[in-house]
DOPAPA-980037 format. One record per residue (C-alpha): residue number from 1; z negated, x, y. Coordinates in nm, 2 decimals. Layout:
<mibas>
@i: NUM&z: Z&x: X&y: Y $
...
</mibas>
This chain:
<mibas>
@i: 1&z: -4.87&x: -4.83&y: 3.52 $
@i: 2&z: -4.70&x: -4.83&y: 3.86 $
@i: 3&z: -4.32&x: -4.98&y: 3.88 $
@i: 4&z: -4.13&x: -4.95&y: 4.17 $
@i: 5&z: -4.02&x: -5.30&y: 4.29 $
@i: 6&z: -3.66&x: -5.10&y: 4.39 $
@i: 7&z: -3.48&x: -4.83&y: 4.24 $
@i: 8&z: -3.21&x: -4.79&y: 4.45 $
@i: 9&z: -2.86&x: -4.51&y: 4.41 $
@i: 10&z: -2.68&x: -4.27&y: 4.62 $
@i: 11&z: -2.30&x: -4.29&y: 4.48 $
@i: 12&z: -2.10&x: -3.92&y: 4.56 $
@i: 13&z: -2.20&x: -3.70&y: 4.28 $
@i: 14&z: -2.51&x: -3.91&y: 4.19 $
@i: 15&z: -2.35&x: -4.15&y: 3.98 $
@i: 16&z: -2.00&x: -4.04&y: 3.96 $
@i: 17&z: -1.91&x: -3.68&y: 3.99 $
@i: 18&z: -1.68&x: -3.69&y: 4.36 $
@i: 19&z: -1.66&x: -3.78&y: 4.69 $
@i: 20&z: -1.52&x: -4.12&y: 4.73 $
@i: 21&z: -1.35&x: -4.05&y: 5.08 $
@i: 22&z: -1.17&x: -3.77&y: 4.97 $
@i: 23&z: -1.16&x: -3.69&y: 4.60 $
@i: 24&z: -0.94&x: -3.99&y: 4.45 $
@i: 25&z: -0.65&x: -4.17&y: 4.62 $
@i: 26&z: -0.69&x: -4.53&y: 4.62 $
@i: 27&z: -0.64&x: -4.83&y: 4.54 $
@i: 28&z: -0.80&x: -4.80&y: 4.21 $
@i: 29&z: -0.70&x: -5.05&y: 3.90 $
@i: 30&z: -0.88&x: -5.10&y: 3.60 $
@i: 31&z: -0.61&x: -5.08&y: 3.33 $
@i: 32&z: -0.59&x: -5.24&y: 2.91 $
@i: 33&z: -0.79&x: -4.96&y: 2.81 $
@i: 34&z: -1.08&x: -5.03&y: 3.03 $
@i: 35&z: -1.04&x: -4.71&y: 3.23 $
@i: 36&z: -1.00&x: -4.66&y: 3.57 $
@i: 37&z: -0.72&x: -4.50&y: 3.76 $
@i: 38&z: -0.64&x: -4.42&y: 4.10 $
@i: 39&z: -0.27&x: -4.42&y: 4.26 $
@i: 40&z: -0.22&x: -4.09&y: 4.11 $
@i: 41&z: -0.27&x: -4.18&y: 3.77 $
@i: 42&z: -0.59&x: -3.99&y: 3.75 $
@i: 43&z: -0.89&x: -4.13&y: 3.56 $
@i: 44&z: -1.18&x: -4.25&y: 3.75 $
@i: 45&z: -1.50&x: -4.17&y: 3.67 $
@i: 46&z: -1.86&x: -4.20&y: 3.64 $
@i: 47&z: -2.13&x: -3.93&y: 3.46 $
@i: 48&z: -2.18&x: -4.02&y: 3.10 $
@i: 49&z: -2.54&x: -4.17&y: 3.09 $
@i: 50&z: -2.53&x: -4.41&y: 3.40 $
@i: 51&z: -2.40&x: -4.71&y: 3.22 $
@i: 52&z: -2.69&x: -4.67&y: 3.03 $
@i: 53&z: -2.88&x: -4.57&y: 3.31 $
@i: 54&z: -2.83&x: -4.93&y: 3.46 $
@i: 55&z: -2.81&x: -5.11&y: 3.18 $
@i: 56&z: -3.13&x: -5.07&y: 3.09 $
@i: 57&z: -3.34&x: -5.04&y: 3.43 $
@i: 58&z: -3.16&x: -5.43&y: 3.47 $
@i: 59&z: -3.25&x: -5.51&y: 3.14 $
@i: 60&z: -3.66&x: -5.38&y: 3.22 $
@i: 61&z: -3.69&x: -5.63&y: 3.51 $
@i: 62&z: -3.58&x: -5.31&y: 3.75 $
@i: 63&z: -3.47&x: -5.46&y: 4.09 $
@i: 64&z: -3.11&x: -5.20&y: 4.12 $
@i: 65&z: -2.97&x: -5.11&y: 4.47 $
@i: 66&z: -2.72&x: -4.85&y: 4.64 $
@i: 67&z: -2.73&x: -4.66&y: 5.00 $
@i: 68&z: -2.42&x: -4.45&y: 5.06 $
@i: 69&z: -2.33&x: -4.28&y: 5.41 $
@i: 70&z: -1.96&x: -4.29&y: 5.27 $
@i: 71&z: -1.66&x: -4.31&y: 5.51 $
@i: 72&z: -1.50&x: -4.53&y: 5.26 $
@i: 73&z: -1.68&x: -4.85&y: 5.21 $
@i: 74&z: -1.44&x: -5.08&y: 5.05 $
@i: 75&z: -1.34&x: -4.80&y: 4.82 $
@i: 76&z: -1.69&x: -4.76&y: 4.70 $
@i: 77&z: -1.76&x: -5.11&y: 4.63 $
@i: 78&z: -1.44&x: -5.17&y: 4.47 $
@i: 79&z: -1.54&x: -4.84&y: 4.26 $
@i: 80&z: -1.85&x: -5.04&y: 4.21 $
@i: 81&z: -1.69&x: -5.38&y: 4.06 $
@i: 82&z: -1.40&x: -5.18&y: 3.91 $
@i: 83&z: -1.70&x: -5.01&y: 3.69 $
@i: 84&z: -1.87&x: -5.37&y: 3.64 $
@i: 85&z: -2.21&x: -5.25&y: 3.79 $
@i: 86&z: -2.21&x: -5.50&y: 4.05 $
@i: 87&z: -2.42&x: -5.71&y: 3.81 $
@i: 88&z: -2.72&x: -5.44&y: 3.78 $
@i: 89&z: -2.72&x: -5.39&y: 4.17 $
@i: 90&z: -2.90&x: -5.65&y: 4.41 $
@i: 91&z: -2.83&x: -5.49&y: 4.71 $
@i: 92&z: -2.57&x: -5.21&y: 4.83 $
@i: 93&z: -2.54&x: -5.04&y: 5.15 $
@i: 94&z: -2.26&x: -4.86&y: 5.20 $
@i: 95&z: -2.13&x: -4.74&y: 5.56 $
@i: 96&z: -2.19&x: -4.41&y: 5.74 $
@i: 97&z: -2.54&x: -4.27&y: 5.91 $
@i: 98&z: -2.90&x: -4.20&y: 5.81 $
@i: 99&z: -3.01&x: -4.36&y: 5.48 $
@i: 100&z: -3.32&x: -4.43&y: 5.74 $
@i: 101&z: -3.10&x: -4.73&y: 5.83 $
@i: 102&z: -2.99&x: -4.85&y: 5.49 $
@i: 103&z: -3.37&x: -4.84&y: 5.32 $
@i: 104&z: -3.48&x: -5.07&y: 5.69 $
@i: 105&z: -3.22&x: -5.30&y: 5.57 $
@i: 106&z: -3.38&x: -5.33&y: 5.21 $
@i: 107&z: -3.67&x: -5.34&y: 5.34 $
@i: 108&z: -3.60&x: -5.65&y: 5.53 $
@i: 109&z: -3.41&x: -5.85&y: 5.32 $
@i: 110&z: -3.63&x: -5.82&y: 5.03 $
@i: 111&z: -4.02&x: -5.77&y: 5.16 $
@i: 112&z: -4.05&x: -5.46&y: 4.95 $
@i: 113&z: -4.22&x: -5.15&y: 5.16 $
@i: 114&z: -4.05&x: -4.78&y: 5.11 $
@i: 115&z: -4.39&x: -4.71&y: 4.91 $
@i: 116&z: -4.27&x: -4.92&y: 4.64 $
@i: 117&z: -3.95&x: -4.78&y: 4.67 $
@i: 118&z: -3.76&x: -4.53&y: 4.38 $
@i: 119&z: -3.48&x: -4.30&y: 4.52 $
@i: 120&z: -3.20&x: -4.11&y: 4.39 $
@i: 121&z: -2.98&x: -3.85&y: 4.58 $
@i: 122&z: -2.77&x: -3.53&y: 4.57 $
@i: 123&z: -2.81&x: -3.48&y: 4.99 $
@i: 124&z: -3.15&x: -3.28&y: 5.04 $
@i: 125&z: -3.13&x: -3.36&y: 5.38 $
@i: 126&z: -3.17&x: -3.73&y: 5.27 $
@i: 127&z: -3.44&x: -3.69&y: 5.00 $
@i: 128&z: -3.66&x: -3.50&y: 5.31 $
@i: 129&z: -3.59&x: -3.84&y: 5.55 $
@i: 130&z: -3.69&x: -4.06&y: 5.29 $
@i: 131&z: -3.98&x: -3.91&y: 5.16 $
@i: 132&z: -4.11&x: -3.86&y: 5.54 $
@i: 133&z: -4.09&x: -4.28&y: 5.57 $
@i: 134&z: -4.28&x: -4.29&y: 5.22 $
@i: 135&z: -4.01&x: -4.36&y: 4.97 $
@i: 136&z: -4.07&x: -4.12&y: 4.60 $
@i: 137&z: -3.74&x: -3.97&y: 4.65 $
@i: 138&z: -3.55&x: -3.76&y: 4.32 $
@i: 139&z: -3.26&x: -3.46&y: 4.40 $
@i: 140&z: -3.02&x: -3.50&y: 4.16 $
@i: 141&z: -2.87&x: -3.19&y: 4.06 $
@i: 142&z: -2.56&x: -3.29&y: 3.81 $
@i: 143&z: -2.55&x: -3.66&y: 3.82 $
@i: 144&z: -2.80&x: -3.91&y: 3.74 $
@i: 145&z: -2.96&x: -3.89&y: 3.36 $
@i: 146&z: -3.19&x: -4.07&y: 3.11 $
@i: 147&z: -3.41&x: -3.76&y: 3.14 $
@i: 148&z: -3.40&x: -3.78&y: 3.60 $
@i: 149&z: -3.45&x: -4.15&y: 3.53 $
@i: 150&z: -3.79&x: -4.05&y: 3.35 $
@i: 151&z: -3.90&x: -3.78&y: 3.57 $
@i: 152&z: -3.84&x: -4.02&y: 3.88 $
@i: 153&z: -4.04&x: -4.27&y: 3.72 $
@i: 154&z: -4.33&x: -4.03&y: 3.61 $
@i: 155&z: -4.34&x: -3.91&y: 4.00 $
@i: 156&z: -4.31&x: -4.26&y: 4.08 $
@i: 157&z: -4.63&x: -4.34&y: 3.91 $
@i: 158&z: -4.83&x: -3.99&y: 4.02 $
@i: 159&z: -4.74&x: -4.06&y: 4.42 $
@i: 160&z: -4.87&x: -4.41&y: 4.37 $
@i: 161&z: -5.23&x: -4.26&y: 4.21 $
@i: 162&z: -5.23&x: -4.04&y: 4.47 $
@i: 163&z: -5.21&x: -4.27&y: 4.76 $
@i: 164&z: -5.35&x: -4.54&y: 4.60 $
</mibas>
């Protein structure tokens, strides 16, 4: 069966459901009760199954990453250590522009072509890009879910029959 060697993440409403430059006010604390909280008070947070999600894709041998054109960088990362994910991801790229620029940068720091390459967005406009360069690439309609994380790896597995 066909694995891709990267799975990599879009962040706004892919795994948590809001824009990062503009939905929360930071700086964001993780407080006692392991939630977090943005200046406001308001909770932070992710859709339900991507702990999961990541925990077991790491726990498979999956090689994790992000690419997010957010405006927000350190926010997003923060958002990413704050949610203790930064132990499932290998590489994130996180700035603004084409997601064409953030896969050229996976690709060179870790040898793996877009073929072998699995790809998870909310941004049509993005999933069109990548799938022109040859990256399997998933819309992701309400947030990423055990059941989007099976059907990516089923198309995964067809595109790689397909093209050999």
């Amino acid at each position: 069966m066909a694995r891709p060697r990267l799975i990599v993440f879009d962040l706004d409403y892919t795994l948590w459901p809001f824009w990062v430059d503009s939905h929360h006010d930071p700086p964001f604390v993780k407080r006692c009760d392991g939630r977090v909280y943005d200046r406001q008070g308001q909770v932070v947070s992710f859709y339900p199954d991507v702990p999961r999600v990541l925990q077991r894709l790491h726990s498979e041998g999956y090689m994790l990453a992000v690419a997010s054109r957010s405006r927000t960088p350190p926010e997003a990362h923060e958002l990413c250590h704050l949610f203790d994910w930064d132990r499932y991801f290998t590489y994130k790229e996180i700035y603004p522009g084409s997601k064409v620029k953030h896969f050229g940068r996976f690709t060179m720091a870790s040898g793996i072509p877009y073929e072998d390459m699995l790809f998870f967005d909310d941004e049509q406009r993005n999933i069109i890009e990548l799938r022109s360069i040859g990256v399997t690439s998933i819309l992701v309609s309400d947030g990423v879910t055990e059941s989007l994380i099976k059907e990516g790896l089923e198309t995964f597995q067809f595109n790689r029959q397909q093209h050999g």
